[in-house]
LODREN-557956 format. One record per residue (C-alpha): x, y, z; residue number from 1. Coordinates in pm, whole numbers. Layout:
N
REC      xx      yy      zz  num
REC       X       Y       Z  NUM
...
% end
This chain:
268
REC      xx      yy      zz  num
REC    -303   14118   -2585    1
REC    -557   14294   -2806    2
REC    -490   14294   -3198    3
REC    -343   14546   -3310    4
REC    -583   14781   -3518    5
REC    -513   14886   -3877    6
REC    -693   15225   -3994    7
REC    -704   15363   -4353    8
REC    -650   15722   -4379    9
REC    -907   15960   -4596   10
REC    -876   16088   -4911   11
REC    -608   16434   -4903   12
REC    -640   16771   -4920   13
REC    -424   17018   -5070   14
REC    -289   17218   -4809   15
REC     -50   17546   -4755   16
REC      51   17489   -4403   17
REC     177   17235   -4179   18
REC    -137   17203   -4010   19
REC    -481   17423   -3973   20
REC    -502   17612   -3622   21
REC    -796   17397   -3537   22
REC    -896   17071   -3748   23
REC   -1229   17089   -3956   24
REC   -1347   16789   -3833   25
REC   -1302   16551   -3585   26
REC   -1203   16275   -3809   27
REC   -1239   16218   -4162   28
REC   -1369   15926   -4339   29
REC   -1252   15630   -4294   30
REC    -963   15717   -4028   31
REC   -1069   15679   -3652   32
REC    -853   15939   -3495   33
REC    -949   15870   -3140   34
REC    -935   15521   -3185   35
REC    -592   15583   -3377   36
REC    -465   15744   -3018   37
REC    -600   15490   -2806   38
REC    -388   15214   -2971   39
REC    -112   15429   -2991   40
REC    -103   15505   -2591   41
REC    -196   15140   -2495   42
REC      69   14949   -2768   43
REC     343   15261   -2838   44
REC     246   15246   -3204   45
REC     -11   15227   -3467   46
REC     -27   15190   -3836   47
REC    -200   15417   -4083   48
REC    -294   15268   -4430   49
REC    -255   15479   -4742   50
REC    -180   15743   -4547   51
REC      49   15891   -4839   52
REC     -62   15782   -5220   53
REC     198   15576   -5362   54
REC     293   15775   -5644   55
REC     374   16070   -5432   56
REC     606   15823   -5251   57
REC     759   15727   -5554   58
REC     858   16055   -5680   59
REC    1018   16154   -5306   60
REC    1252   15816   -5316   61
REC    1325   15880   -5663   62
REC    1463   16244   -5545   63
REC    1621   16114   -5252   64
REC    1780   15897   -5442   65
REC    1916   16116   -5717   66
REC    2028   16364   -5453   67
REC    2199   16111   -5211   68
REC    2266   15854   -5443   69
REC    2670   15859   -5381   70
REC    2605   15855   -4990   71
REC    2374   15550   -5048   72
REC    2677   15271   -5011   73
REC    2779   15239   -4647   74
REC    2635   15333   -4358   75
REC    2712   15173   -3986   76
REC    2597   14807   -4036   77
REC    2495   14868   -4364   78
REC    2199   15186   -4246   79
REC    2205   15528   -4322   80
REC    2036   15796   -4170   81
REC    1980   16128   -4416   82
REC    1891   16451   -4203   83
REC    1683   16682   -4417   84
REC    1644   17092   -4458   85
REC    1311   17184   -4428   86
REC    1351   17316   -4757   87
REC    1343   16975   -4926   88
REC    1103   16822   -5158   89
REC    1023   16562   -4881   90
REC     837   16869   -4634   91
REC     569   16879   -4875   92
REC     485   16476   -4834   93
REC     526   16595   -4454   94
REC     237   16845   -4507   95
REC     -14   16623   -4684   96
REC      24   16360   -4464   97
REC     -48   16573   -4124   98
REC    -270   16755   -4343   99
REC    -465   16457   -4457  100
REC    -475   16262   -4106  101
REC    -488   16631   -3871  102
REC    -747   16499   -3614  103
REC    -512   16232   -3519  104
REC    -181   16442   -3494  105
REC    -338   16726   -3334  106
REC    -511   16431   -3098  107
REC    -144   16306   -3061  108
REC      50   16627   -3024  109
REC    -212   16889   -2936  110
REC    -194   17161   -3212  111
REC     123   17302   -3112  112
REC     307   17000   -3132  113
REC     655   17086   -3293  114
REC     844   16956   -3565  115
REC    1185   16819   -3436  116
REC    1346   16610   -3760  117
REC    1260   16524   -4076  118
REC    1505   16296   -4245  119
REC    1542   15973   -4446  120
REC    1640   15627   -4322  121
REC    1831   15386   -4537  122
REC    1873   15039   -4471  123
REC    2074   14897   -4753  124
REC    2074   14527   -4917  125
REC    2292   14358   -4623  126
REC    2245   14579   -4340  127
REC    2225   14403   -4039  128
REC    1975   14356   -3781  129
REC    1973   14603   -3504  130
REC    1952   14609   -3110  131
REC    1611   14576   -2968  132
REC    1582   14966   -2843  133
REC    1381   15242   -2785  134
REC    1458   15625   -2921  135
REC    1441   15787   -2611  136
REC    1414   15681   -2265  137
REC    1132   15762   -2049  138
REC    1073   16158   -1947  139
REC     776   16179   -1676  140
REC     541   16441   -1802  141
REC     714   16451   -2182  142
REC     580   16286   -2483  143
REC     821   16238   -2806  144
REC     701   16039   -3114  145
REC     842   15927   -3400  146
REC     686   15842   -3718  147
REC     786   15672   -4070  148
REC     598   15678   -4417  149
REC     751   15382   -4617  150
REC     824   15509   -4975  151
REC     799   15192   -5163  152
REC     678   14809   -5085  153
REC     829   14692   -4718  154
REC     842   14334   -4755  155
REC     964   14065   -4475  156
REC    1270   13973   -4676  157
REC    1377   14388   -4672  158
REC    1453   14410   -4311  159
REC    1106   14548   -4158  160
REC    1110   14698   -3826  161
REC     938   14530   -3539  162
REC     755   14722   -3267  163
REC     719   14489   -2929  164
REC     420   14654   -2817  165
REC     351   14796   -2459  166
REC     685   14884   -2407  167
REC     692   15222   -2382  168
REC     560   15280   -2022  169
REC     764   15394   -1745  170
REC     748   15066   -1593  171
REC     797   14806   -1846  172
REC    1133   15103   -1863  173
REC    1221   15004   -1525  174
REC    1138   14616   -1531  175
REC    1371   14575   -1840  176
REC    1678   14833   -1692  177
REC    1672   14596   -1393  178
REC    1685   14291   -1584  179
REC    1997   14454   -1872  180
REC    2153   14704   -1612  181
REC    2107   14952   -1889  182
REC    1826   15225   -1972  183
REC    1652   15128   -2295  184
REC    1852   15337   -2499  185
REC    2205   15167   -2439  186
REC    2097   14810   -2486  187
REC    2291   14581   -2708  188
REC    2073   14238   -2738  189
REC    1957   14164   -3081  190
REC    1730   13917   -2976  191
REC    1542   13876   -2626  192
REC    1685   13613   -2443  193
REC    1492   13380   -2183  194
REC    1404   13611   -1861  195
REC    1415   13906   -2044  196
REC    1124   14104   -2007  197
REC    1124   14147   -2401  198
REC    1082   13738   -2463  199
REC     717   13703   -2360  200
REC     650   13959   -2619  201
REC     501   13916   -2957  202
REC     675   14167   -3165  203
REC     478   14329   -3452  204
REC     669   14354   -3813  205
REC     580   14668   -4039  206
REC     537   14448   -4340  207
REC     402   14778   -4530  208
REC     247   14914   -4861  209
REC     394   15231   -5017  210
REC     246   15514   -4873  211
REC     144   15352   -4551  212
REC     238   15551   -4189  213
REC     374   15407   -3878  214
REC     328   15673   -3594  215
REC     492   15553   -3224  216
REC     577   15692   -2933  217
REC     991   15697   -2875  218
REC     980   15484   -2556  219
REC     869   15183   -2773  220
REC    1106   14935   -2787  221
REC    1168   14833   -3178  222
REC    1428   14726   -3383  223
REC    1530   14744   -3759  224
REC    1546   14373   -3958  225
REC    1826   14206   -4153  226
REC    1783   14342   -4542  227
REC    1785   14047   -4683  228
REC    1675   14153   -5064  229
REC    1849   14295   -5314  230
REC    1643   14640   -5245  231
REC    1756   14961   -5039  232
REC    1450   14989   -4778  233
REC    1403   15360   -4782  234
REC    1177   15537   -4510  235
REC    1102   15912   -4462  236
REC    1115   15978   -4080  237
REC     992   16306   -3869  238
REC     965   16340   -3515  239
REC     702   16574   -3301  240
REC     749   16665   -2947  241
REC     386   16750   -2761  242
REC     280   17081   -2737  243
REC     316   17220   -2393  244
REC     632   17020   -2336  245
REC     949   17188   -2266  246
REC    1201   17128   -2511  247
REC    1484   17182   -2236  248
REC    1390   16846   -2102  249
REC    1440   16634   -2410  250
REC    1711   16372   -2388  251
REC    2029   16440   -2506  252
REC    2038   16037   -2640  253
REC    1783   16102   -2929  254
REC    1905   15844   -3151  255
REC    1841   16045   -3512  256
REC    1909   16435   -3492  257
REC    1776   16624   -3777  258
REC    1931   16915   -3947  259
REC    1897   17279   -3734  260
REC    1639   17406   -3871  261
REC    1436   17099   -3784  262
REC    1580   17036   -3477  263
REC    1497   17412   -3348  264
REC    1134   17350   -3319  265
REC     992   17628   -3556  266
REC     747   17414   -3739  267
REC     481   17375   -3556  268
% end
C-alpha cells in the first residue's frame, strides 16, 4: 500500500464567494491539487495541513460552543451532530478554506459542485467508539464527499477517526456486503474480525493539528474513536455532491443531514 501523502495548503485569500467561476491558478504554493485528487480517488481520503489557521478555528469552536453549549451533554453514545444555517459564523471558515485550496475542490467537485451540509460534530469526553462504516453506499456514476476541519488539537487519546483506505470502490462495497450480509451503511462491527475484508487493512487515524482538513469520499469506510480525554473533540463538517450529478439519485441513508437550506443545494 503506498503512504499516504500529507500536503500543506497555501497561504489564504480573502474571498466574497464560495468559490471563483474558474480558479486563478492551477495550484497554489505549496498544495499539489492534482496530486491531492489522486490520493483521494486511489485511498477515499486525504489530509490537508493548515488548511484553516488555527486562530480562525479557535474563534468558530469558541462560538459553537457559546451557542450550543446546553446541547453539548448527551448525544447517542456520547456524539452529537449540530446541523448549521448557512447563515452561521462557521460559512465564512467554509469560504476561506475552498477559497484557499480552490484548485483541489474544483479538481474534486468540478466548479459546480454543490454544497449539501454544513454542520458541527461533537464527540464528547466518553463517547464511545463507533461502527466501522461508510456515509453512503456506492451510487455508479455519483460522487459524494465529505470533509472535516478539526477546530482544535485531535490527539489519539480524543477519539480520532480512522479512515481504512481503499474502501470506497464499488467492489471492495460488494466483497465486504457478501462477507456482513449488509451494505456498508448498516454495519454494526466495531472492530474487523478475522475474514473480514476490513482486517487486512491498516486503518489511518486523523491524529490532527487545529486547522488541518480531512477531505474523503462517502464510500470510505471510517469510524469515530473512543474519547478518552477529558476534552469535547469538536469538528466542523460540510459535504459536496459533484457537479453534473443528479441530486435525485442521492441516498436516502446519508448518515448527517444538514439544515434546508444546506441540504437544498443552492451553494454552489
Amino acid at each position: 500500500m503506498a503512504a499516504h501523502r500529507i500536503l500543506f495548503a497555501a497561504p489564504a485569500a480573502a474571498l466574497c464567494a464560495l468559490l471563483p467561476s474558474r480558479p486563478a491558478t492551477r495550484c497554489e504554493a505549496r498544495c499539489d491539487a492534482a496530486a491531492a485528487t489522486d490520493d483521494l480517488r486511489r485511498d477515499g481520503f486525504v489530509v490537508v495541513r493548515g488548511a484553516l489557521p488555527p486562530a480562525l478555528c479557535a474563534r468558530v469552536r469558541a462560538d459553537l460552543v457559546a451557542e450550543y453549549g446546553s446541547a453539548l451533554a448527551g448525544g447517542e453514545a456520547g456524539r452529537l451532530t449540530l446541523p448549521l444555517p448557512l447563515d452561521h459564523a462557521a460559512m465564512a471558515a467554509v469560504r476561506r478554506l475552498v477559497g484557499t485550496n480552490a484548485a483541489l475542490f474544483v479538481d474534486v467537485f468540478g466548479e459546480e459542485g454543490s454544497l449539501r451540509t454544513l454542520q458541527a460534530i461533537v464527540a464528547l469526553p466518553g463517547a464511545a467508539r463507533q461502527h466501522i462504516h461508510a456515509d453512503v453506499d456506492v451510487v455508479p456514476g455519483l460522487f459524494y464527499g465529505n470533509g472535516f476541519v478539526a477546530l482544535q488539537d485531535v490527539t489519539p487519546e480524543m477519539g480520532p477517526t480512522v479512515f481504512y483506505p481503499g474502501t470506497h470502490t464499488a467492489a471492495f462495497h460488494a466483497a465486504r456486503a457478501a462477507h456482513t450480509g449488509r451494505p456498508a451503511t448498516m454495519c454494526e462491527a466495531t472492530r474487523a474480525p478475522p475474514g473480514d475484508p476490513l482486517a487486512d487493512l491498516a486503518p489511518a487515524a486523523m491524529v490532527l493539528r487545529a486547522g488541518d482538513l480531512v477531505l474523503f469520499d462517502a464510500c470510505a469506510h471510517h469510524q469515530g474513536t473512543e474519547n478518552a480525554s477529558r476534552e469535547q473533540r469538536v469538528l466542523l463538517q460540510f459535504s459536496f455532491l459533484a457537479g453534473g450529478a443528479d441530486a435525485r439519485r442521492l441516498p436516502g441513508n446519508i448518515r448527517f443531514m444538514a439544515s434546508p437550506d444546506v441540504a437544498a443545494g443552492a451553494v454552489r
